[in-house]
matplotlib code that plots the C-alpha trace (Angstrom):
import matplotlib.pyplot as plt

x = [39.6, 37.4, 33.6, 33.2, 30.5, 28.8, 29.3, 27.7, 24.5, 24.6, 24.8, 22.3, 19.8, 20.6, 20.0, 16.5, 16.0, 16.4, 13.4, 11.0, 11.7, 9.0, 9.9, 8.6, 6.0, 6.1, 4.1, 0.7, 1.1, 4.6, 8.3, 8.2, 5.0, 4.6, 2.6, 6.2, 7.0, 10.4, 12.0, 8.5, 8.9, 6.1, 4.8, 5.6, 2.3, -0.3, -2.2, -5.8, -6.5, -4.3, -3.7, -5.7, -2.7, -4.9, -7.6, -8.8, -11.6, -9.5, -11.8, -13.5, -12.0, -10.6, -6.6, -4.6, -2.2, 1.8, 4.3, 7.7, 9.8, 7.9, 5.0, 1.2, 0.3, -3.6, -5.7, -9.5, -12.6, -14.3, -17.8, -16.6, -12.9, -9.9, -7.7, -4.4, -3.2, 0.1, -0.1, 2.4, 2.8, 3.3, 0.0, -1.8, -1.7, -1.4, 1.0, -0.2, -3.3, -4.2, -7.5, -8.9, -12.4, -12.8, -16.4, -17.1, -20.2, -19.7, -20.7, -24.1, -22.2, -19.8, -22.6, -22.6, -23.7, -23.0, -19.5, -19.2, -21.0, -19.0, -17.4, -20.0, -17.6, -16.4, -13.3, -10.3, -9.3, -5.7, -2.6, -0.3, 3.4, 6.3, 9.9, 12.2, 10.6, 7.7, 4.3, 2.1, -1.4, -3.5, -7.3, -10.8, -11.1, -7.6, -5.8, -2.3, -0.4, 2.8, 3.9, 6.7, 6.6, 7.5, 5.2, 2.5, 3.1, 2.0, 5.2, 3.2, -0.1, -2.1, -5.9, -6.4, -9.8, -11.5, -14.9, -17.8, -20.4, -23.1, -25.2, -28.8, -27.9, -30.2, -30.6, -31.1, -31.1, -28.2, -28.6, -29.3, -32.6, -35.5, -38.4, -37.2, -33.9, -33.7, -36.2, -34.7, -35.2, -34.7, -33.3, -31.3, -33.0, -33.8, -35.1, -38.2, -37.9, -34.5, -33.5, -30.2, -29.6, -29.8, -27.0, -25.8, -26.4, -23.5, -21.0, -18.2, -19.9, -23.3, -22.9, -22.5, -23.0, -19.7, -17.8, -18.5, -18.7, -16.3, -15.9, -13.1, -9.0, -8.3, -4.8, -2.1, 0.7, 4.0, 7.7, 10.6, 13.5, 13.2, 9.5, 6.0, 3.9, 0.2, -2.5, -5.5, -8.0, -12.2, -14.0, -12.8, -9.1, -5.8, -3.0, -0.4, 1.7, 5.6, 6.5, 9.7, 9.6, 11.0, 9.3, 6.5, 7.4, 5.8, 8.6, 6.7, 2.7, 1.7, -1.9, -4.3, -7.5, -9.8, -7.9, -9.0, -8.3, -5.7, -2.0, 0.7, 4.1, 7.4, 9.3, 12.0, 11.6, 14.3, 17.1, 14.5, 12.8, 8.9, 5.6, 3.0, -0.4, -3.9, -6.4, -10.0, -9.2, -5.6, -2.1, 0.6, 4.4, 5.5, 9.8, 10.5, 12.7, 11.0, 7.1, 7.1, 5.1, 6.9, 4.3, 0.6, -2.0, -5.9, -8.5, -11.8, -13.3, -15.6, -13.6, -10.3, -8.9, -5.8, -2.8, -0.4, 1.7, 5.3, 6.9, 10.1, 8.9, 5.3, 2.5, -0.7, -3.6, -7.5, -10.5, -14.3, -16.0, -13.1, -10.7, -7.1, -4.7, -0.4, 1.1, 4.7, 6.2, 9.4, 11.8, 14.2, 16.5, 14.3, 11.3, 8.5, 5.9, 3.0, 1.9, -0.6, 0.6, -2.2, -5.5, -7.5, -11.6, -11.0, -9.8, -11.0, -9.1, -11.6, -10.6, -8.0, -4.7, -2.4, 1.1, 4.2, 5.1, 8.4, 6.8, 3.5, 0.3, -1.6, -4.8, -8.2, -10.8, -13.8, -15.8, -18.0, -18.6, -14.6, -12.9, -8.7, -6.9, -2.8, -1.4, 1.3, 2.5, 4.6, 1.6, -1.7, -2.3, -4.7, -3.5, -6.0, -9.0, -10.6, -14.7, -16.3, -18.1, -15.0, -14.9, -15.9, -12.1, -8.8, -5.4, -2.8, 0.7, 3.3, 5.3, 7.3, 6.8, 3.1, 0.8, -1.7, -5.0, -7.5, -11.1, -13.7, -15.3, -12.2, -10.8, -7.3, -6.5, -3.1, -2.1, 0.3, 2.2, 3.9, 1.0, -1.0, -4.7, -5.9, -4.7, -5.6, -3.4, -5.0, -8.2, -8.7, -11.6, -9.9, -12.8, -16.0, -16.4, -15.7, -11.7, -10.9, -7.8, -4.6, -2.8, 0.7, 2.2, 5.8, 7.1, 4.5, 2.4, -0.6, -2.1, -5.7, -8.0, -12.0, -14.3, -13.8, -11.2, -7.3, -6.4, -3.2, -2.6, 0.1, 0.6, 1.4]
y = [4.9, 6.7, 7.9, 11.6, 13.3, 13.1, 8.9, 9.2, 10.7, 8.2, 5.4, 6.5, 7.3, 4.0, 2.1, 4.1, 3.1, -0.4, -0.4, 1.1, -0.9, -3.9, -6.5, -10.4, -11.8, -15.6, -17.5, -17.4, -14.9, -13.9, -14.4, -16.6, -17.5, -15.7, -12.7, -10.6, -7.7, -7.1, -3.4, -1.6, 2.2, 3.2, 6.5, 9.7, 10.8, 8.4, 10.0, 10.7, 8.1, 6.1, 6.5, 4.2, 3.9, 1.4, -1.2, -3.9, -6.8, -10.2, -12.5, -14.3, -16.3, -15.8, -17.0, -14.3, -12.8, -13.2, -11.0, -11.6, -9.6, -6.7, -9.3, -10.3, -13.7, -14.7, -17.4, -16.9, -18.5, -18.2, -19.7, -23.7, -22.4, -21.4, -18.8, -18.3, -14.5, -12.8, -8.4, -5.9, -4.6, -1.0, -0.9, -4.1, -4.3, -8.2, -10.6, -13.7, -15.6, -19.3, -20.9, -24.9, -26.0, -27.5, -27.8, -28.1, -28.3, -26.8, -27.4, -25.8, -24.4, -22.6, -20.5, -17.7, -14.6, -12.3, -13.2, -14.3, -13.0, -13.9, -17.3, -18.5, -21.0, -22.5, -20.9, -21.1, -20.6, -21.7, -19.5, -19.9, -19.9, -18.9, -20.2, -19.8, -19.1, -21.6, -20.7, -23.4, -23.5, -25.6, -25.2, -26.0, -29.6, -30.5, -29.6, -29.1, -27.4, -25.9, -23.3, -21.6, -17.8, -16.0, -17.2, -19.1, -22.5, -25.5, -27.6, -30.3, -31.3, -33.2, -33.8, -36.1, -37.2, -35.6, -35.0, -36.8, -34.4, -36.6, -35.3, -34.9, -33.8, -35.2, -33.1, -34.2, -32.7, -33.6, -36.3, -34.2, -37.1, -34.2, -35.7, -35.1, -36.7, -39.5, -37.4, -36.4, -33.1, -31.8, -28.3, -27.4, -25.2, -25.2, -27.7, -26.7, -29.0, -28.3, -24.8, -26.7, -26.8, -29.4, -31.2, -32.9, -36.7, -39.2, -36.2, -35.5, -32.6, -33.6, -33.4, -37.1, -38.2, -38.9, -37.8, -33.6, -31.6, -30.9, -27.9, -28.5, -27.7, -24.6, -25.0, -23.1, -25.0, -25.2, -24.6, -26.4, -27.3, -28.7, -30.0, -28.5, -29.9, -30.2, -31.5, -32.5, -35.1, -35.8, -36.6, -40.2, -39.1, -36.9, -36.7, -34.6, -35.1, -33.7, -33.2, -32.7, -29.0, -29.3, -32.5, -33.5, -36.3, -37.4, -37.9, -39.0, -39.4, -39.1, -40.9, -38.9, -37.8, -35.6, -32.3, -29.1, -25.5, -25.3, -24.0, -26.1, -24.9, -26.4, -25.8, -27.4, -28.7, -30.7, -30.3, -31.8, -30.2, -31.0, -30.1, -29.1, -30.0, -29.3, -31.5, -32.3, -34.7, -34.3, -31.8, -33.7, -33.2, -35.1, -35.9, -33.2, -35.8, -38.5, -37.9, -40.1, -39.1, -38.1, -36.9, -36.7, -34.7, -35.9, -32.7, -32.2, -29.5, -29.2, -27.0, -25.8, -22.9, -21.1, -22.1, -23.1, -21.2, -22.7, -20.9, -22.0, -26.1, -25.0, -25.4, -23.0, -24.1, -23.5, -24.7, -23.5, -22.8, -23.8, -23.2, -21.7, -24.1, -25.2, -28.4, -29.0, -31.5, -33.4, -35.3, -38.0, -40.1, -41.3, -41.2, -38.4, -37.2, -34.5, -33.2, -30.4, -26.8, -24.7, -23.6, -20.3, -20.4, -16.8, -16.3, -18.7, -18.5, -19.6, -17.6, -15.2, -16.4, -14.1, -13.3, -13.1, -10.3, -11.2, -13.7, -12.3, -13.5, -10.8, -11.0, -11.2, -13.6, -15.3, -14.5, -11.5, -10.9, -10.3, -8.4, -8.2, -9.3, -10.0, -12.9, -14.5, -17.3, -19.2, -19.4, -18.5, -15.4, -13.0, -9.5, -7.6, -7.7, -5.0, -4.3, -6.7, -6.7, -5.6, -8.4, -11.9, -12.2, -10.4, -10.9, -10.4, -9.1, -8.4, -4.2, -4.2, -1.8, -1.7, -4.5, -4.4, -5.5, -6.3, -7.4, -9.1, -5.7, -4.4, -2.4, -1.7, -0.9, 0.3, -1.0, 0.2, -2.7, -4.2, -1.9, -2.7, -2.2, -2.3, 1.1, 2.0, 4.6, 4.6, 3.1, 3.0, 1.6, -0.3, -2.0, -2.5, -6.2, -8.5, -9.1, -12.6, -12.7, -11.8, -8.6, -8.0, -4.8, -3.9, -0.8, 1.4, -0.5, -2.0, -4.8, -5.7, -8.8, -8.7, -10.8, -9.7, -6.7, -6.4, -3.1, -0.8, 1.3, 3.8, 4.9, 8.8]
z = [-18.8, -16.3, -17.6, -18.5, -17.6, -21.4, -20.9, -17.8, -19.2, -22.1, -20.2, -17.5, -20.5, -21.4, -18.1, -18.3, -21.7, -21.1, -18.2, -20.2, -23.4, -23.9, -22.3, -23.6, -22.2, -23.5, -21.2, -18.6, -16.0, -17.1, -18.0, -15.2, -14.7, -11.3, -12.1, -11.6, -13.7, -14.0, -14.3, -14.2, -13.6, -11.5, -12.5, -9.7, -10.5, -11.6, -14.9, -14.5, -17.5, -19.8, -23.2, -25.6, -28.6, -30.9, -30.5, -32.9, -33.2, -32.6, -31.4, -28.8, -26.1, -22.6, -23.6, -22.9, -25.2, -25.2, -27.1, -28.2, -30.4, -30.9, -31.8, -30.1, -30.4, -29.4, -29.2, -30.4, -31.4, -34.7, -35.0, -35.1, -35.8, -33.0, -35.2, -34.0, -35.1, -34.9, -34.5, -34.7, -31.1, -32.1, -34.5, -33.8, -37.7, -38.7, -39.8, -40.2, -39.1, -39.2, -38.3, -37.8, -37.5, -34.0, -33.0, -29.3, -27.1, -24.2, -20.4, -19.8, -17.0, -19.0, -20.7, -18.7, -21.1, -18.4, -18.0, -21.7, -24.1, -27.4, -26.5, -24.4, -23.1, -26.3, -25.3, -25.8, -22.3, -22.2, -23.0, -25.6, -24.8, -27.3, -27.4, -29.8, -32.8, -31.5, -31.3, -29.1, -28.7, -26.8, -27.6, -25.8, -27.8, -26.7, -29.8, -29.3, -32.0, -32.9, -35.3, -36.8, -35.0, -38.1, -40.7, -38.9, -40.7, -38.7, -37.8, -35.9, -33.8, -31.2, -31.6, -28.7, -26.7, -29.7, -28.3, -30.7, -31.6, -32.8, -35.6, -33.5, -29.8, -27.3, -23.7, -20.4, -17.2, -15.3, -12.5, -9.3, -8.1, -9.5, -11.2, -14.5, -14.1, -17.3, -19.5, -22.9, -25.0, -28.5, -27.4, -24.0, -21.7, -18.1, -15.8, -14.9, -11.3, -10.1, -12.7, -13.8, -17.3, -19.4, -20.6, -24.0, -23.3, -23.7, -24.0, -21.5, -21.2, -19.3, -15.2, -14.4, -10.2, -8.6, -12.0, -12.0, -15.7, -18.0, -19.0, -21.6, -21.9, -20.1, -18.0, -20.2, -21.4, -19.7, -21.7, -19.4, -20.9, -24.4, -23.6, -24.0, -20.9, -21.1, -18.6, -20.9, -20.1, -19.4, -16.5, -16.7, -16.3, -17.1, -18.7, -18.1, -21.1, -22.1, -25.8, -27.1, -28.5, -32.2, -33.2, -31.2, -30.4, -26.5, -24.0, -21.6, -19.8, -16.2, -16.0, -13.2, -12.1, -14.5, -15.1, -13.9, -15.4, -12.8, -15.2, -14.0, -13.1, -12.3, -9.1, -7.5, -4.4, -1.9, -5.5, -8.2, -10.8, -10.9, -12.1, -9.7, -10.7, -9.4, -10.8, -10.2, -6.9, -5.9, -6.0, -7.3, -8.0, -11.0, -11.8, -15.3, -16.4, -16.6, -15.3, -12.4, -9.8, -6.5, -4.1, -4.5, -1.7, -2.5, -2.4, -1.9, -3.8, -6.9, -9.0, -9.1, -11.4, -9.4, -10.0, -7.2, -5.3, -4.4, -1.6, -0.4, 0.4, 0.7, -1.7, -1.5, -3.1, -2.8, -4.9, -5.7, -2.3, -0.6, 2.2, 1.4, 2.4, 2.5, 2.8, 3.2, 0.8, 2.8, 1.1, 2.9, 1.2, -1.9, 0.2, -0.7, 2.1, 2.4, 5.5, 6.4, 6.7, 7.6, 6.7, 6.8, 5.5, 5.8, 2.2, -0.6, -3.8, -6.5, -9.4, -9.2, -8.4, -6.1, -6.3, -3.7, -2.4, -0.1, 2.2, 1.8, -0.5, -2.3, -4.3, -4.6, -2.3, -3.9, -0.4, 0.3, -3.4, -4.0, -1.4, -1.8, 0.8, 1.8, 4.1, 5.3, 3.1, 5.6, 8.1, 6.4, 9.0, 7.3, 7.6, 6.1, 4.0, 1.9, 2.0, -0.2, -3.8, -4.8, -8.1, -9.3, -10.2, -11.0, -12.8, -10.0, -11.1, -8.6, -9.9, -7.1, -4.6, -6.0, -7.4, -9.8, -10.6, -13.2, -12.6, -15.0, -14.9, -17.2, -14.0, -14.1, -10.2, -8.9, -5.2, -2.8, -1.7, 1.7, 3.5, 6.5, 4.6, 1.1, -0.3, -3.8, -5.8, -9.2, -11.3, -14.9, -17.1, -19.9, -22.1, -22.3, -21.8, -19.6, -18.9, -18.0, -20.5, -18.1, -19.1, -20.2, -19.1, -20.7, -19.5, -19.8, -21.9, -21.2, -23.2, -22.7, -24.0, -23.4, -24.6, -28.5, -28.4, -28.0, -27.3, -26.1, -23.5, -22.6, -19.2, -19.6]

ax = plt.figure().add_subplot(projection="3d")
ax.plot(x, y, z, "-o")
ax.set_aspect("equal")
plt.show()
């Protein structure tokens, strides 16, 4: 039976209703943890400021926030306790909290007030992902936990590598061959021969030669399948570690270098299904199925944070102070191989990990200050850059014909995309503190996480 004209209008209001309506957000950066939005109505006109719809206290931390049936869930930090909470989307009233005491002493590193001034890099840093019902939660100390969605009850959890704390902390200043190297101290502070800061002695923590700090969990878990994947470790090693879903129970353990704070994601490359892993010395590609390791490319860099970019049998990676850079992973018979790609010291990719756009990279570059920047992903060919001091880092999130960014100055800046230069369309302050949490946007909502605030924004 053919549509009237009154079932037209219906179903085209329903069509429109179904792109503005809130979409999940499960995971780090995304549905599919690309930094894509799907079905996001760009504005004709973008609106001199947004609308601030409600704004609570929530808690410390940098772990973004992920929503699900009309529900928040975040990760923060509570004096010696992580608190996982669970808000109303459409009020940010509560509805249920839960909290553990986790004491952990962070790098000295870590404790930068200017770009932390409430968690002062006790974290958490990694960001929870829902399935099913599932809440999981993977904190600083490498607590792993899981609970029930609805009420908050704990259905099982990890403590593993439980960092020591003894009960006098001795400081040192880290190994770097000053005079004062080997000294000990009652109280951290500053190194008056080389400015480093002092370090806890004997914890994972201090800067060791040859080993690098630690600066605690921070890559966000991954959901594939019926398994929760983690990458947890110390400076003496990794683990990135599968777990079935309902019971906990480990499936199975790939045994690596120390971890960084490099998220994981699975790809598939030549017909399997792997997880691609940055740690502290090497990118890796290890079997879903059973965690065997298939390739594995060694690195040289001192920290790495971005998570990989998989574009059609290319990987794209960069580290602190380092070059952006591809290698091609081949596949014959049962035979895995890595070679080179390309390279560019043009754009470094420190913090802020960019999104596709077609066959192009889009994002933010840790050199000059912060200066965005687009590129060819199949050859590393820079097309453009924008003037620099533009941010220490950004959140990158792919809206289609636009992409969006926002800075750890709480900027929320509007792109035009698939153009020859950096063209901005719209700019909005959205807190006042630091944003290193990743935002969700859902239709026209915008949900943002600084340092102690969550807080909603309509785009009107």
């Amino acid at each position: 039976m053919p549509f009237s004209k009154t079932n037209l209008a219906i179903f085209a209001l329903t069509l429109l209703t179904q792109n503005l309506w809130p979409q999940e957000w499960p995971q780090w950066r995304g549905p599919d943890r690309n930094g894509h939005l799907k079905a996001f109505a760009a504005p004709a006109t973008w609106p001199d400021s947004l609308k601030k719809v409600w704004s609570i206290e929530a808690g410390a931390g940098l772990a973004s926030p992920v929503v699900a049936d009309g529900k928040i869930y975040l990760h923060t930090r509570d004096g010696d306790d992580e608190v996982v909470s669970c808000y109303r989307l459409s009020d940010g009233s509560r509805i249920w909290q839960q909290r553990y005491t986790t004491p952990f002493i962070p790098n000295p590193q870590a404790v930068i007030t200017r770009f932390f001034p409430a968690s002062k890099g006790k974290g958490p840093f990694a960001t929870p992902a829902i399935h099913r019902n599932r809440l999981y939660t993977l904190g600083v100390d490498r607590v792993l936990s899981c609970f029930d969605a609805k009420t908050g009850d704990l259905k099982w959890r990890h403590h593993e590598l439980k960092q020591e704390i003894p009960d006098k902390v001795v400081y040192e200043c880290p190994p770097c061959g000053c005079n004062i190297d080997g000294k000990e101290f009652d109280q951290p502070g500053k190194c008056p021969a080389c400015n480093m800061d002092y370090g806890p002695k004997g914890l994972e923590t201090s800067a060791r030669r040859g080993e690098g700090n630690y600066y605690g969990a921070a890559a966000s878990p991954l959901i594939e399948g019926n398994l929760i994947i983690v990458n947890i470790g110390n400076p003496n090693g990794g683990d990135l570690a599968a777990f079935d879903l309902q019971s906990g129970k480990e499936q199975w353990r790939w045994r690596g270098p120390a971890p960084s704070s490099s998220s994981p994601l699975v790809a598939e490359l030549h017909g399997v299904r792997q997880v691609v892993v940055l740690t502290r010395h090497n990118l890796a590609g290890v079997a879903v199925v059973n965690g065997q390791q298939l390739w594995s490319h060694d690195i040289e860099s001192n920290a790495q944070i971005v998570t990989p970019i998989v574009f059609e049998d290319l990987v794209i990676f960069s580290g602190y102070r380092s070059p952006t850079n591809a290698i091609k992973i081949k596949k014959e018979k049962a035979a895995w191989s890595v070679e080179p790609a390309w390279t560019t010291n043009d754009v470094t990719l420190y913090i802020s990990t960019p999104v596709l756009m077609g066959d192009k990279l889009w994002g933010l570059s840790y050199a000059n200050h912060g200066q965005f920047f687009a590129m060819e992903a199949r050859t590393g060919k820079v097309l453009w850059t924008s003037e620099g001091r533009q941010a220490q880092g950004a959140a990158i999130l792919n809206a289609g014909e636009i992409w969006l960014a926002l800075t750890d100055e709480a900027k929320l800046i509007a792109m035009a995309g698939y153009g020859a230069a950096y063209h901005p369309i719209a700019n909005y302050q959205v807190a006042d503190s630091p944003t290193w949490a990743h935002p969700v946007l859902m239709g026209r909502d915008i949900l943002i996480k600084d340092e102690t605030r969550l807080t909603l924004w309509r785009m009107e």
